[in-house]
C-alpha positions in Angstrom: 0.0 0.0 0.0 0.9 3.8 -0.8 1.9 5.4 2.3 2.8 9.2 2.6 5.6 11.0 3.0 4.9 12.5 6.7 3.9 8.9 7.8 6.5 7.1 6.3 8.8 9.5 8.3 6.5 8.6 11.9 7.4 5.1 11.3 10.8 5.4 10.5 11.2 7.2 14.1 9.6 5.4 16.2 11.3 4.3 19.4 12.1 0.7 20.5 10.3 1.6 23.9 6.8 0.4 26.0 4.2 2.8 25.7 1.0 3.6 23.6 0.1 4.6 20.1 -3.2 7.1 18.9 -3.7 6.7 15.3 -5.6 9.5 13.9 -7.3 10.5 10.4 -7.5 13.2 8.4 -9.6 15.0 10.7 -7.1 14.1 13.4 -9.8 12.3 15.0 -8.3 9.4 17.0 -9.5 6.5 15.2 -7.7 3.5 17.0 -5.3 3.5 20.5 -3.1 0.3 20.9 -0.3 -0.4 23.8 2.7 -2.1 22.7 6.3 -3.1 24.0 7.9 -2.6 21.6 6.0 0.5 19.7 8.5 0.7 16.8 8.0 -3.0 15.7 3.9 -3.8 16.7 2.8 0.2 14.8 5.6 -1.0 11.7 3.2 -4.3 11.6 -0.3 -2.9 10.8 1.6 -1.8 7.2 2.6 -5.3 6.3 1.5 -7.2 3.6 0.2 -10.1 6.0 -1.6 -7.6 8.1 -3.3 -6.7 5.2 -5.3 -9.7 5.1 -7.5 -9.1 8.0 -10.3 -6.7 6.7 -10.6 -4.9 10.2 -6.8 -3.7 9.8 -7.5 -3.2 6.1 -10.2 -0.6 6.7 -8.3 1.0 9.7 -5.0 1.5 7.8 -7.1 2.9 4.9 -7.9 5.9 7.6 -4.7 6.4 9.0 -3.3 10.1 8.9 -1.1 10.5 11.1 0.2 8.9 14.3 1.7 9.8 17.6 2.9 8.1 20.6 3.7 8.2 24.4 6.5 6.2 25.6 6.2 4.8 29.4 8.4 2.5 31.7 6.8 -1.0 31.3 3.8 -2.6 29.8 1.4 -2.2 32.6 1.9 1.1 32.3 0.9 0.9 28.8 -2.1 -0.9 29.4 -3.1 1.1 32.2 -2.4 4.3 29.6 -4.3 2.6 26.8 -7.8 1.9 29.1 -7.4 5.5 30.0 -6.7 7.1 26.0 -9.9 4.5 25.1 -12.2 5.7 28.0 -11.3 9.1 26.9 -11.6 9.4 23.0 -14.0 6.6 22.3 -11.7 5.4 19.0 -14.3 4.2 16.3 -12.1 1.2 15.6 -11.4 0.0 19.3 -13.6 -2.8 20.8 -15.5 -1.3 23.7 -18.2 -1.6 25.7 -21.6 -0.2 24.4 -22.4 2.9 26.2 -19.9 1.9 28.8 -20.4 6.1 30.1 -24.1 5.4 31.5 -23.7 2.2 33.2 -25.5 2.7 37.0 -23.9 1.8 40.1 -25.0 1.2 43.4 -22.6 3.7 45.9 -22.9 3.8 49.9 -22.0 7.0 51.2 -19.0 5.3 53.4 -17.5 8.5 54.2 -20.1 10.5 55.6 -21.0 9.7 59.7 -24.6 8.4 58.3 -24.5 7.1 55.1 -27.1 6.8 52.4 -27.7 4.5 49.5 -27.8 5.9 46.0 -27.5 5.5 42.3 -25.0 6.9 40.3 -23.3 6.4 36.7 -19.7 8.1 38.1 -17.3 6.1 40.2 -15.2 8.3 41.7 -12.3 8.5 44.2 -14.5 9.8 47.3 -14.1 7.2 49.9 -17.6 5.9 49.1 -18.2 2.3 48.1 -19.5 1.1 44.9 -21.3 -2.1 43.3 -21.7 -2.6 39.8 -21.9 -1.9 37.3 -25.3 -3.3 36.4 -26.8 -3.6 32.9 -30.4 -2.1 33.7 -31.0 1.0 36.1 -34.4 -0.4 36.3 -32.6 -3.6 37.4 -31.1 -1.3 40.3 -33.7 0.3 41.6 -35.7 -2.2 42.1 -32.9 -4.2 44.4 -32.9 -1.1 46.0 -36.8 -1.2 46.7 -36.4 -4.8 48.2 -32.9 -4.1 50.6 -34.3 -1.3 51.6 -37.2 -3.0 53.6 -34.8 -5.0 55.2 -31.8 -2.1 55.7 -34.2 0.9 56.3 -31.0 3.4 55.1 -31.8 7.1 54.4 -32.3 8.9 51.3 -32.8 12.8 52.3 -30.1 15.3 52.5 -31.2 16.9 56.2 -28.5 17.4 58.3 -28.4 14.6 61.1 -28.4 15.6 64.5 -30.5 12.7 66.3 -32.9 15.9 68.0 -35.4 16.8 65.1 -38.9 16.8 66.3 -40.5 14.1 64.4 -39.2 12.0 61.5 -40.5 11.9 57.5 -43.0 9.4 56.7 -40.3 6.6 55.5 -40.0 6.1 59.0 -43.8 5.7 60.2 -43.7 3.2 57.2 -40.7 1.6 58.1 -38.5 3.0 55.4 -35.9 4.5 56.9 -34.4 4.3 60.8 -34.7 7.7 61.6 -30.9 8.3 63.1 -32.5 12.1 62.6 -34.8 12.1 65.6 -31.8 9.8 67.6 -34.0 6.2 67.0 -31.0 4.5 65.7 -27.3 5.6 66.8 -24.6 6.1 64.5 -22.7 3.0 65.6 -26.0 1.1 65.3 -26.5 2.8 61.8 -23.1 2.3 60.1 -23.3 -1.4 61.1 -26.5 -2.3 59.4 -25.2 0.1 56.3 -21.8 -2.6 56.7 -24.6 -5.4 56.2 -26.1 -4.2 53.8 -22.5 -4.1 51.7 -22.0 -7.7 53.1 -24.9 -8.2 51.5 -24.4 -7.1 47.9 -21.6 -8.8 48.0 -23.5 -12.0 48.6 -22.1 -12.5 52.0 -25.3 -13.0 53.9 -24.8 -16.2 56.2 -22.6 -13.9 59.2 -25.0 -11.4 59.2 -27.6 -14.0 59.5 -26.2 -15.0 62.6 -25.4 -12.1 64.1 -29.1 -10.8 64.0 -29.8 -14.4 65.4 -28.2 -13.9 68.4 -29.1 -10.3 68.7 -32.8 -11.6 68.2 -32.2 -14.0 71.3 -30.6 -11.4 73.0 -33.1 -9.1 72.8 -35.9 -11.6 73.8 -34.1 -12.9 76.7 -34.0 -8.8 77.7 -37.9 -8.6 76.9 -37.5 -6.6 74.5 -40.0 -7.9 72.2 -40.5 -5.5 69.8 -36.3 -5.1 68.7 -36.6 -9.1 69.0 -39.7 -9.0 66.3 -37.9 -6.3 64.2 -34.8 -8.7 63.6 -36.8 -11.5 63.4 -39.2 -10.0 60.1 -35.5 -8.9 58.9 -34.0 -12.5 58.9 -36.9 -14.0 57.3 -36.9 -10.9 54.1 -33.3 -11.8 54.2 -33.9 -15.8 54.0 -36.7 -14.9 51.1 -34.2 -13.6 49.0 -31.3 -16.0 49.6 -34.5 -18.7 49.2 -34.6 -17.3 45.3 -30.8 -17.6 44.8 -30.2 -20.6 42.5 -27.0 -22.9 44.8 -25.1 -23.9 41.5 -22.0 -24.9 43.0 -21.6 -27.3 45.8 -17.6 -26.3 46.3 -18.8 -23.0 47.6 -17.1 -21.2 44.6 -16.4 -17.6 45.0 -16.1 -16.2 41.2 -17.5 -13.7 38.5 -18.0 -16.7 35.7 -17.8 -15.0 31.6 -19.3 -16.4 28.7 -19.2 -15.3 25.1 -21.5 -15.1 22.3 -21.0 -13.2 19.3 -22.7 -13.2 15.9 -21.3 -11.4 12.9 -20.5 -8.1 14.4 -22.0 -8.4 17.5 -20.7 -9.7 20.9 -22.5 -10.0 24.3 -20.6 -10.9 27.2 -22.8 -12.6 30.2 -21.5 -12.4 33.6 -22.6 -14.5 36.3 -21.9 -13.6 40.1 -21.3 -16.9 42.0 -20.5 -16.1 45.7 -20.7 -19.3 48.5 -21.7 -21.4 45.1 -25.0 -19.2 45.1 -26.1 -17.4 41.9 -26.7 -14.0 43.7 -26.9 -12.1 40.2 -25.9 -12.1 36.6 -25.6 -9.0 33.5 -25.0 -9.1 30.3 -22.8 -6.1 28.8 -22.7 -5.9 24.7 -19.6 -4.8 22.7 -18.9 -2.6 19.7 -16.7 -2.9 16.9 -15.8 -6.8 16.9 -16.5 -7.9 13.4 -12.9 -9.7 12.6 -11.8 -9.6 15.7 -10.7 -13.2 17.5 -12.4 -13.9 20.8 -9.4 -13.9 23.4 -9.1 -10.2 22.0 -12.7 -9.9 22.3 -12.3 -11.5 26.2 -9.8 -9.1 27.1 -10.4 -5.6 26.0 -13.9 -7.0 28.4 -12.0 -7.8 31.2 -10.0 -4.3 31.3 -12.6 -2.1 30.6 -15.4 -3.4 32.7 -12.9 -4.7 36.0 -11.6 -0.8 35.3 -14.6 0.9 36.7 -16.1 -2.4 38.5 -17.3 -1.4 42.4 -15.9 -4.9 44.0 -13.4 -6.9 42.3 -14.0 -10.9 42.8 -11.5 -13.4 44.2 -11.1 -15.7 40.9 -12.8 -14.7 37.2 -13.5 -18.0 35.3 -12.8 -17.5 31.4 -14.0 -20.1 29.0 -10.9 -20.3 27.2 -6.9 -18.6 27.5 -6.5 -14.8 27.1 -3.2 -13.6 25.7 -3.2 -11.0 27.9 -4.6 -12.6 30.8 -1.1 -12.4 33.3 -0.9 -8.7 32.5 -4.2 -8.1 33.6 -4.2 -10.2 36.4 -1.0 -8.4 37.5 -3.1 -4.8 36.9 -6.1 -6.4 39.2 -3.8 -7.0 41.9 -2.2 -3.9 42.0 -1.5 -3.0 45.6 -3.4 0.0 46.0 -6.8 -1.9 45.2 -6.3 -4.6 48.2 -7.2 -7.6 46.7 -5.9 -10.7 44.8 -8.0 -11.9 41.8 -7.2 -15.0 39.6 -7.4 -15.3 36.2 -8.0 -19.1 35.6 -10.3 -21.1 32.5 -12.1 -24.5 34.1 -10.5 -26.9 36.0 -12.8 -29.3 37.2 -16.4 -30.6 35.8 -18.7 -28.3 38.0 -16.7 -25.3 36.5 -16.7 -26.4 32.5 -20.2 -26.6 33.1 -20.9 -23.1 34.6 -19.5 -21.9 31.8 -21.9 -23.6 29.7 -24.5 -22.5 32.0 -23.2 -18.9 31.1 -22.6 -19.5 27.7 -26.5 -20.4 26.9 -27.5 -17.4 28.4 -25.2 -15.0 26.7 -26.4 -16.8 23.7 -30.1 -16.1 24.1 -29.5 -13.0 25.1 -28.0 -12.1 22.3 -30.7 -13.4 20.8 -32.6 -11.5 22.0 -31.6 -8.6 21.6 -31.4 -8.6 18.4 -34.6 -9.4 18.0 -35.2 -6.3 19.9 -33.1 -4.0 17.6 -34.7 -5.9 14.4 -38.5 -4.5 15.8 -37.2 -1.5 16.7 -35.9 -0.6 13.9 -39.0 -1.5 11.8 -40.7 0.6 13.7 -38.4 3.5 12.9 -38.7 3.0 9.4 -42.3 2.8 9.6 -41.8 6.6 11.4 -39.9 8.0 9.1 -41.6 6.6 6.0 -45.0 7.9 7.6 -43.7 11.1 8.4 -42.4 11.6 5.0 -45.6 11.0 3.5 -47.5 13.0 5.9 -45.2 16.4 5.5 -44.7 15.4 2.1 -41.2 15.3 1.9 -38.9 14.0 -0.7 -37.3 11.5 1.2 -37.3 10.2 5.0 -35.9 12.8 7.7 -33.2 11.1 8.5 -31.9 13.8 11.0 -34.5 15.8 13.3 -33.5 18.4 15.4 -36.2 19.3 18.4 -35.9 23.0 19.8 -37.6 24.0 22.8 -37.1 27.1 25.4 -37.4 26.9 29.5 -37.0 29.6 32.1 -38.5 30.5 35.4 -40.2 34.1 34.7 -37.7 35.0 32.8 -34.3 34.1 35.0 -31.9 31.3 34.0 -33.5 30.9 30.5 -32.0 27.9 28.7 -32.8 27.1 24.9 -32.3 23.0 23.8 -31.3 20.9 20.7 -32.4 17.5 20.9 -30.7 15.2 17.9 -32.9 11.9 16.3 -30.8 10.1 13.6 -32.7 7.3 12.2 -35.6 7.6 14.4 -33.4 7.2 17.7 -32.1 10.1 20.1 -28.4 10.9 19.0 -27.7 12.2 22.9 -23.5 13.0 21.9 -25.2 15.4 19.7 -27.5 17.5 22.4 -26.7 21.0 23.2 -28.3 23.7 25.7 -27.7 27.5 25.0 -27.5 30.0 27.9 -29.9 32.5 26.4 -27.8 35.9 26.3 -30.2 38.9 24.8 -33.9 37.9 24.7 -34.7 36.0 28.2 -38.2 36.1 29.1 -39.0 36.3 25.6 -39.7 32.9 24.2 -40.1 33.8 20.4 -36.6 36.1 20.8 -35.0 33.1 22.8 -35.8 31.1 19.8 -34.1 33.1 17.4 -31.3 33.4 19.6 -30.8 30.2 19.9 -31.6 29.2 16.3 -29.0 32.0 15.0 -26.5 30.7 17.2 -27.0 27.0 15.9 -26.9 28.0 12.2 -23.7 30.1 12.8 -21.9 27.2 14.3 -22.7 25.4 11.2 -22.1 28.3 9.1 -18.5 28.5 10.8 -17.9 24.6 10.2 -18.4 24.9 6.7 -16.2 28.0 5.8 -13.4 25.8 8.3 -14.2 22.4 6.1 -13.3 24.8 3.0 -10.3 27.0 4.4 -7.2 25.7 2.5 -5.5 26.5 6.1 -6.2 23.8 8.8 -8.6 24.6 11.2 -9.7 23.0 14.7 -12.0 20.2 14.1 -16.0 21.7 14.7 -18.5 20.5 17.1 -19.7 17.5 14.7 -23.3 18.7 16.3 -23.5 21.6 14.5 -21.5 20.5 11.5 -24.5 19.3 9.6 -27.9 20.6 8.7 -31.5 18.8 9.6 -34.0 17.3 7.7 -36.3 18.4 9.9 -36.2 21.4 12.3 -39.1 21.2 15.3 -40.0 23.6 17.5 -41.9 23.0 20.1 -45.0 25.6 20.1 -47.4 26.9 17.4 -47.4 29.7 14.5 -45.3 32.2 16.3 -42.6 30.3 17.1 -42.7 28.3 13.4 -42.3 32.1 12.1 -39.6 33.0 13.9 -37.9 29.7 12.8 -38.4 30.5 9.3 -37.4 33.9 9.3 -34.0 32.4 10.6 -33.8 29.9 8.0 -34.4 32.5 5.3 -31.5 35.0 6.8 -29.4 32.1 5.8 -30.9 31.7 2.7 -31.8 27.3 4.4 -36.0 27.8 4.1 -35.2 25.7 0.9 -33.1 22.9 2.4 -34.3 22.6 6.2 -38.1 22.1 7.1 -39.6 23.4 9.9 -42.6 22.7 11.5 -44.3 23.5 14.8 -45.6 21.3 17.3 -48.6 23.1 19.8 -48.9 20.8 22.4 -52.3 21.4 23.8 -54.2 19.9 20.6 -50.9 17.9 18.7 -51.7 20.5 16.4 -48.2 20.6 13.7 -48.0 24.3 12.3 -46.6 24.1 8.6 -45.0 26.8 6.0 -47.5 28.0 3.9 -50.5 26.4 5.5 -52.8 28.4 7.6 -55.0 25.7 9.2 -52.5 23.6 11.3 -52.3 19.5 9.9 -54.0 16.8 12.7 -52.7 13.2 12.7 -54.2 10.3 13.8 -53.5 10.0 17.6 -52.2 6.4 16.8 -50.0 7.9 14.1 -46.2 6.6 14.3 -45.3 9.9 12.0 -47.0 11.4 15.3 -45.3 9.5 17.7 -41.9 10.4 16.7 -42.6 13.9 16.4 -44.2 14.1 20.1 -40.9 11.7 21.1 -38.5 14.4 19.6 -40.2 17.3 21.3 -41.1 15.8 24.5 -37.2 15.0 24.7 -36.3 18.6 24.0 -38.5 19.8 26.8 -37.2 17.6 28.8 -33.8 18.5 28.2 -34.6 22.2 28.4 -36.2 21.9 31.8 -33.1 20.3 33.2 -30.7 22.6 31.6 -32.8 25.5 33.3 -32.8 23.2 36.7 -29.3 22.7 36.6 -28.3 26.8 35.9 -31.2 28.1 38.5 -29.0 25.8 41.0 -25.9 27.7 39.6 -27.2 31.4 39.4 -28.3 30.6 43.2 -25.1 29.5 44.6 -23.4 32.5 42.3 -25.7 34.9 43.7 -25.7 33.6 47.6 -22.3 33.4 48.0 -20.6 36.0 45.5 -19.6 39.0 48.2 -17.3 35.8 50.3 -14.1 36.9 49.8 -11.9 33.8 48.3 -14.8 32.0 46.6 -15.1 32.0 43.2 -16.2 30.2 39.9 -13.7 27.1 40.9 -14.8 27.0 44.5 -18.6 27.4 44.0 -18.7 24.9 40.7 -17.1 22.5 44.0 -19.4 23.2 46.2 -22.1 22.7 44.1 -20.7 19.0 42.9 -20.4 17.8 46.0 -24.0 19.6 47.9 -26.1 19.9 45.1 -27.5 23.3 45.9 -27.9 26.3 48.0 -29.5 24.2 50.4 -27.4 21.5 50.7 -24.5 24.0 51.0 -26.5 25.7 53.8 -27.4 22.2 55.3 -23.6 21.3 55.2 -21.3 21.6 58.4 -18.0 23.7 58.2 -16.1 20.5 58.8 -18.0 19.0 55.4 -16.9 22.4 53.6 -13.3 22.7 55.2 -12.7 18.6 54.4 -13.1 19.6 50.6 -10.2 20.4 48.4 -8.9 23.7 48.5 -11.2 25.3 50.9 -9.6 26.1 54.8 -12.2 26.1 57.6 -11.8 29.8 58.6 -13.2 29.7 54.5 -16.0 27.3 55.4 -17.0 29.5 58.3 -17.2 32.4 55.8 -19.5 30.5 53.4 -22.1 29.3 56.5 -21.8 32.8 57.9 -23.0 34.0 54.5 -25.5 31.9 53.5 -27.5 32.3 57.6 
């Protein structure tokens, strides 16, 4: 193959060392990131002849620009580098989870005196704990429903002092142990949160007897109502071990992978086996696999998901070698993480047929799901088409674009752009825009915001032409819609169009207004608004694109109200600023929460001195 000048130079210099390589196209997009020990030799062999002849490396070297490289001391380095440059650019040509970025987690508030149980999608470094990830935030919530009958933990941000008058309503139905009016003390608190861990991590038989003998304890002390409050939490904790399936008799502790791929599609079923119980499973899907070989398939899994995993497992049982399995075994066990994980494929009979076990499912999963994607996607199609015919396009609108405007009386007034592509929300592609000149002025908002979307792609287009290279545009704004629609009625379609005809678009984007109170859709030209059928798909997806940017406008104005309030409260403190009240806000949420906070909370966060803290608290009184 022809290769150029400036990369034939790149490959004649590259060092002899350990470290990782970004290959980028003509963009300068990073297309593929690979770890090597030897960079010169494995980046020199994706340009062999042999290499060649697997279509995967065919189709990435076709793209290949340019390339750099970052050299570091040993290979675990590298591949700790690599998981990192993945997680961060997302390479089109990299195996990687599917949507790895919104996976939930269960996290216990370790580090705060009383903890509480939540949900989040962002492990962080906090000194919390976490479990997961899990497959299904449904799937989460509702284990959260059940434990929390039989760990009552708290939810509410109020500031616990164990004298408040009376207790919320979770506690009158058993919901919650109100440490807030003193009914549970913090010793007696933090150990039934440490159960509760012990318990999603399917160690439930100690805590089983421990609550035995506090139940005998407590009966022997007449204290009959404590005795009958352990007793109801033994048997909700017996129901649920009841349902989990014993499947091996050795008392296997082990995370148990199975793999099942069809054409270029991979799903990767995980089965948590702790005591030789079956106390969960998830299956996780993988993207570009096509020509890619299983153990490769295996292992980019095993690094990426162990990466951000909550709890790490004493032994992972593969179904077959993974090249790379003593390098990631040595990663696992890293000292820092406190634990020693094996890497191992079956030994024994009971473990060759887990696998199988594991296998079948991942199988019919995958099934399954793309069965799920087949009917879905006739279903888009039938959208599209429908909508075509009903607007009377020329072909389908392949890419919608929903625009809707939120503020509270005029403050913190927030325009969105919601993105469908084929049918489906396109979320990489939302934007918000801070309205600058017109809040409190819905129709001016929307030419604001309108103006500023069609200059961003105006700007994209003149850089896509400049003979000088430019920085790569926001591939949001870098192309036009099919369809433009605004949520409301004939004012805000007019003010649309007269945007599209200052950039001379009314001939290539059509706009069309969506009045919620009647589904009434406002069109150029016509005065009496069109009416579909209420079980119309064209309908459907139309009330799907602008119920999504209404949504997404209402969060954005959520989100800045919270911001303009903390701004506002706290801008006169001496020695808080943008950096210190963006902190405060990520770690209490709001005004309140700040207010709610105690000046060792504040002090304790980065940056911040408790003379500071005392500032902030005697600000916000």
């Amino acid at each position: 193959m022809k290769i150029s000048p400036e990369l034939r130079l790149t490959l004649d210099t590259l060092p002899e060392k350990p470290g990782c390589y970004l290959m980028k196209d003509a963009k300068g997009e990073v297309i593929y990131v690979g770890k090597a020990v030897n960079l010169r030799r494995r980046v020199r062999s994706y340009f062999h002849a042999s290499a060649q002849q697997n279509p995967k490396t065919r189709r990435l070297v076709a793209h290949i620009a340019s390339i750099e490289w970052i050299t570091v001391g040993s290979e675990l380095e590298a591949l700790i580098l690599e998981m990192n440059l993945i997680k961060k650019h997302r390479p089109r040509y990299n195996v990687r989870l599917k949507d790895d970025k919104r996976y939930p987690y269960i996290k216990v508030h370790w580090q705060d005196p009383f903890p509480k149980v939540t949900v989040t999608r962002r492990v962080e470094q906090d000194g919390a704990c976490y479990f997961g990830p899990y497959a299904s935030v449904w799937a989460v919530h509702q284990t959260l429903d059940v434990l929390r009958k039989i760990f009552p933990f708290l939810t509410c941000n109020r500031p616990i002092t164990g004298k408040d008058p009376r207790a919320c309503l979770y506690y009158d139905i058993g919901l919650c142990s109100a440490p807030c009016i003193g009914a549970i003390s913090q010793e007696d608190y933090r150990r039934m949160i440490s159960d509760l861990c012990e318990f999603l991590k399917g160690r439930t038989e100690p805590i089983v007897r421990r609550l035995q003998k506090e139940m005998h304890e407590a009966a022997e002390k007449l204290e009959f109502e404590k005795a009958a409050r352990l007793r109801d939490q033994i048997e909700a904790i017996h129901k649920i071990v009841e349902r989990q399936r014993v499947v091996s008799q050795s008392g296997l502790d082990s995370d148990v992978l199975a793999l099942a791929r069809d054409k270029d599609q991979a799903c990767v079923e995980v089965f948590f086996i702790r005591g030789g119980k079956l106390i969960g499973r998830e299956h996780f899907v993988l993207e570009n696999t096509a020509d890619v070989p299983d153990p490769k398939v295996l292992a980019e899994f095993l690094k990426q998901f162990y990466g951000s995993a909550g709890q790490l497992p004493p032994q992972v049982l593969l179904p077959h070698e993974v090249e790379e399995a003593e390098l990631i075994r040595e990663w696992l066990n890293d000292e820092r993480r406190g634990v020693h994980v094996e890497i191992s494929i079956p030994k024994d009979e009971e473990q060759r047929a887990l696998i199988e076990l594991a296998a079948q499912n991942a199988a019919e999963t995958l099934a399954a799901l793309q069965a799920q994607q087949a009917a879905a996607a006739h279903k888009q199609t039938e959208a599209l088409t429908a909508l075509q015919e009903a607007l009377g396009l020329s072909e389908p609108p392949l890419r919608i674009e929903g625009y809707d405007i939120s503020h509270l009386h005029g403050t913190a007034a927030v325009g969105s752009m919601v993105v469908f592509e084929q049918g489906v929300p396109k979320k990489s592609h939302y934007r918000r825009f801070n309205i600058r000149t017109a809040a409190g002025d819905d129709f001016g908002s929307l030419e604001e915001v309108l103006t500023r979307r069609l200059n961003r792609w105006k700007a994209a287009r003149e850089a896509a032409q400049s003979p000088v290279p430019q920085k790569r545009p926001d591939p949001s704004f870098a192309r036009l819609p099919n369809l433009m629609l605004i949520d409301g009625g004939k004012g805000q379609l007019a003010r649309a169009l007269k945007v599209l005809r200052r950039f001379g678009l009314e001939n290539e984007v059509f706009a069309l207004g969506l009045a919620k109170a009647e589904e009434e859709i406002y069109l150029p030209g016509k005065k009496e608004p069109l009416r579909l059928p209420r079980n119309s798909p064209a309908l459907f997806l139309l009330q799907r694109v602008r119920d999504e940017a209404h949504r997404f406008a209402i969060t954005a104005n959520r989100k800045r109200r919270v911001r303009i309030g903390l701004a506002s409260a706290l801008e006169n403190v001496p020695g808080v600023g943008p950096v210190r009240r963006r902190a405060l806000l990520k770690r209490f949420g709001s005004v309140e929460g700040v207010r709610a906070a105690t000046v060792d909370e504040i002090a304790a966060l980065p940056g911040f001195s408790r003379k500071l803290a005392q500032s902030i608290k005697d600000a916000l009184e």
